[in-house]
C-alpha positions in Angstrom: 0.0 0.0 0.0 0.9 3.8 -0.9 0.0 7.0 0.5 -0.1 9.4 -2.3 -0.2 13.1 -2.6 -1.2 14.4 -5.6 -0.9 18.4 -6.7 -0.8 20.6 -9.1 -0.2 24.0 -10.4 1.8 25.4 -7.9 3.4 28.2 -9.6 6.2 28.6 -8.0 4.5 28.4 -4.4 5.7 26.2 -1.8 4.4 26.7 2.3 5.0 24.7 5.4 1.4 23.7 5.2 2.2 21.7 1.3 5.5 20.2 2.9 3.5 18.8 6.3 0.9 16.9 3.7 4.1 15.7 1.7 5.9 14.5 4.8 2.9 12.0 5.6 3.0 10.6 2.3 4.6 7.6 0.7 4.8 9.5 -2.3 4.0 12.9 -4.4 3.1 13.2 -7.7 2.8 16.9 -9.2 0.4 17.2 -12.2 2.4 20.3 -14.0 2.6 24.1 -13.9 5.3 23.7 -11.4 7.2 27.4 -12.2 10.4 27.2 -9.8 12.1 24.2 -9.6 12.7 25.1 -5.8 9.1 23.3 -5.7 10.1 20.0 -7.0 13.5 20.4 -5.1 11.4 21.1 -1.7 9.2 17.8 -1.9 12.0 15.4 -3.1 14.4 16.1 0.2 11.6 14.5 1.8 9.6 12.1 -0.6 9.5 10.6 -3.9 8.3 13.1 -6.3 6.6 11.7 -9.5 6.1 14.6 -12.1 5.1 16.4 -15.5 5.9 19.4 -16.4 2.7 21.9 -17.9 2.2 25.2 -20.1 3.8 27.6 -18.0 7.3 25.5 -17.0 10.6 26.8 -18.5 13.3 24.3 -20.2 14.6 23.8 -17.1 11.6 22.1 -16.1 10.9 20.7 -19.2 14.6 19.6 -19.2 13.8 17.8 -16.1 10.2 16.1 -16.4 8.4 14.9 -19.2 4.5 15.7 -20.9 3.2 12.3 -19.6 4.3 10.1 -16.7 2.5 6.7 -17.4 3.8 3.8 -15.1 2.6 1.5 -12.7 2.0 1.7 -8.9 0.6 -0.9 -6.4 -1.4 -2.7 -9.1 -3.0 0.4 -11.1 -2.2 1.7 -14.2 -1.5 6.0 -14.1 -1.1 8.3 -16.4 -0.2 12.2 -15.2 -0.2 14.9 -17.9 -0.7 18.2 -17.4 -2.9 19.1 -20.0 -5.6 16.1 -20.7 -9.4 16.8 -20.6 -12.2 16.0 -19.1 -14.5 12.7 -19.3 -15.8 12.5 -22.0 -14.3 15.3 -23.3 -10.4 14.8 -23.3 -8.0 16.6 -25.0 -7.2 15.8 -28.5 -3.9 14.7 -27.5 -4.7 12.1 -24.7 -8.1 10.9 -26.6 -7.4 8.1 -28.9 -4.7 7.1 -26.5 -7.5 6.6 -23.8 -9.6 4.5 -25.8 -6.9 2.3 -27.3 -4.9 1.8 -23.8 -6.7 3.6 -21.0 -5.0 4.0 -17.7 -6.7 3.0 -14.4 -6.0 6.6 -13.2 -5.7 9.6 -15.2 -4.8 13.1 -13.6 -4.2 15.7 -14.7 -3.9 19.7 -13.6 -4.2 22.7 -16.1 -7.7 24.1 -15.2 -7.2 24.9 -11.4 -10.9 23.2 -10.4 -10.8 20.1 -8.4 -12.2 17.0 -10.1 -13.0 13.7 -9.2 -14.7 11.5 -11.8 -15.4 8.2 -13.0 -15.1 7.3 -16.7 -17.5 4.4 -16.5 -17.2 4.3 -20.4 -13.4 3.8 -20.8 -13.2 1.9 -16.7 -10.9 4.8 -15.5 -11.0 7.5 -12.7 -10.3 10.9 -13.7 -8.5 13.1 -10.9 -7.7 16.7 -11.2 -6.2 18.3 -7.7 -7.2 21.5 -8.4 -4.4 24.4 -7.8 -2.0 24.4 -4.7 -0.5 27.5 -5.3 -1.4 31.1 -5.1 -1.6 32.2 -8.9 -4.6 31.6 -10.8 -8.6 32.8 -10.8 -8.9 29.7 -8.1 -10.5 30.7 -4.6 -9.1 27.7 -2.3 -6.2 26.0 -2.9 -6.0 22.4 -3.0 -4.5 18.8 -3.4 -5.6 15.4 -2.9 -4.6 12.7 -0.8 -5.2 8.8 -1.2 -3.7 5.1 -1.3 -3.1 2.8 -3.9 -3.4 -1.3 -2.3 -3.4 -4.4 -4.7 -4.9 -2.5 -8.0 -7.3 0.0 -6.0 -7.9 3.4 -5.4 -9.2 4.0 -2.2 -9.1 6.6 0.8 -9.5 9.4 -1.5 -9.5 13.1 0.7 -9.4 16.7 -0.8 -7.1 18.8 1.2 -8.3 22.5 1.8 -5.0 24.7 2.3 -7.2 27.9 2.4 -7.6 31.3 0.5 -4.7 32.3 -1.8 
């Protein structure tokens, strides 16, 4: 079983209150838009970081993570992209790949509104964290938190961090 800690679309924010969520985790997996690489740098002196890098990442991001992250973790099938759509409406670029080889999990970030949903139609979960940074037209900042135990997704939270 792994705790994970999924967030996105920091912006170059990082806060005591982000590292405290990462430090109970097994793992953290960042779903783009990072800005400052002092992000990444924070969580992996602590945890294993799994991430992508989105729109607004410079080549030194993009020099360091890829687009898509697609690997395997306790049994489930993920892919994290930055950019990827919505059920049913995914991006162009992630659409025919979905309903030719579908992950178990598919996050991604982009929009800064939290997501949770089930693609009943392609037998995935969608997850988007929302944004835990300060930059952006979101209100609340936010991540999720769950664990991944013999091919299931289960103890799904949303973590509040407050106002930006």
């Amino acid at each position: 079983m792994k705790k994970i800690l999924l967030l996105s679309d920091t912006h170059s924010y990082i806060d005591d209150r982000i590292l405290h969520y990462v430090k109970e985790a097994d793992e953290v997996w960042h779903a783009g838009d990072i800005g400052d690489l002092k992000v990444t740098d924070s969580i992996e002196t602590l945890k294993p970081l799994r991430a992508v890098y989105g729109n607004i990442d410079n080549d030194k991001a993009r020099a360091t993570f890829p687009l898509h992250q697609r690997f395997i973790c306790e049994g489930v099938s993920v892919w994290i992209t930055h950019i990827g759509g919505y059920p049913p409406k995914y991006n162009i670029n992630t659409r025919d790949e979905i309903r030719t080889n579908p992950p178990k999990l598919f996050i991604c970030g982009h929009s800064h509104i939290l997501k949770v949903i089930p693609d009943h139609k392609n037998d995935l979960l969608h997850m988007n964290p929302g944004a835990a940074g300060t930059h952006g037209f979101h209100k609340i900042r936010t991540m999720l938190r769950f664990t991944l135990d013999k091919g299931k997704i289960e103890n799904l939270e949303v973590i509040e961090l407050g106002k930006k």
